[in-house]
C-alpha positions as CSV (number, residue, x, y, z in Angstrom):
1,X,50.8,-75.8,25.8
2,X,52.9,-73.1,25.3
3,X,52.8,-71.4,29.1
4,X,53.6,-75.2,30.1
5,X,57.0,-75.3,27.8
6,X,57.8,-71.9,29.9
7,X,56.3,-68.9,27.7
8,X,57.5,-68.1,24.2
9,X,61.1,-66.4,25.8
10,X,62.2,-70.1,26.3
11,X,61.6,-71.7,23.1
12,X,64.3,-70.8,21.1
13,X,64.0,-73.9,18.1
14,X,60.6,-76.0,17.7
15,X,60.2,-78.9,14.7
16,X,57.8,-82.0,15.1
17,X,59.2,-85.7,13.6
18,X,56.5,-87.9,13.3
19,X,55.0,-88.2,16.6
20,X,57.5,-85.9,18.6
21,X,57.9,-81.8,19.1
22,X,61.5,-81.6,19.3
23,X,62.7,-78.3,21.4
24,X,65.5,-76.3,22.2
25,X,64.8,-74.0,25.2
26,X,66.5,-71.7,27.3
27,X,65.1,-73.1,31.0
28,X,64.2,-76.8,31.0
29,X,63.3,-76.3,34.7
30,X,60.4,-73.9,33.2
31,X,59.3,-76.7,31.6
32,X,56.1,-78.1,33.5
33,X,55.5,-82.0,32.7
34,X,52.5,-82.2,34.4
35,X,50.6,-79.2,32.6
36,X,52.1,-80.7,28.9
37,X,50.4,-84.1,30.0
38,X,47.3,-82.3,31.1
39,X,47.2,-80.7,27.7
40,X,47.3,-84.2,25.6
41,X,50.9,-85.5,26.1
42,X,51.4,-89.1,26.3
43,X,55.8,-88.2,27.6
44,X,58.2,-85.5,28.0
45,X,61.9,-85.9,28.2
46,X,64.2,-83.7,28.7
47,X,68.0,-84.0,27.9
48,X,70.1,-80.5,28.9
49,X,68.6,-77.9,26.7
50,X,66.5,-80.4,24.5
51,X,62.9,-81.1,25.3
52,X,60.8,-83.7,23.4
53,X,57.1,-84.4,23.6
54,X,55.3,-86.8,22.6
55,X,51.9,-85.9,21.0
56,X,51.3,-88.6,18.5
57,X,50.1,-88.1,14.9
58,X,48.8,-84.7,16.0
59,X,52.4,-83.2,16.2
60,X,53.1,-81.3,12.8
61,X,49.8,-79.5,13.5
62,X,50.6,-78.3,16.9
63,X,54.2,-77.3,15.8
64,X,52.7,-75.0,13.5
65,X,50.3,-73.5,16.0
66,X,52.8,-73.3,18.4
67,X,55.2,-71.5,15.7
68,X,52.3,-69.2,15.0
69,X,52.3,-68.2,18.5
70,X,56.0,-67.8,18.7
């Protein structure tokens, strides 16, 4: 999941809320939708900068995998 948010360089903030990984990245074009979908996510949107995925209830747990890896 992390290769498909563009590598660890573009995350620059990462929280989950509820359902939702909430990101702040350097590249959104890095971002590959199709690969975060692949890996479990039911949407992606992406506002300037700001990148949300939707995991479902599994989110907190995978924000703090993903934070371990960052």
């Amino acid at each position: 999941m992390l290769a498909a948010l563009g590598g660890k360089e573009n995350v620059t903030e990462l929280e989950s809320c509820i359902t939702r990984l909430r990101l702040v990245v350097n590249n959104p074009g890095a971002v590959d939708e199709k690969r975060l979908k692949a890996a479990g996510a039911v949407g992606v949107m992406k506002v300037g900068q700001v990148v949300q995925v939707v995991l479902g209830t599994s989110a907190e747990r995978i924000e703090q995998i993903l934070k371990d890896m960052i």
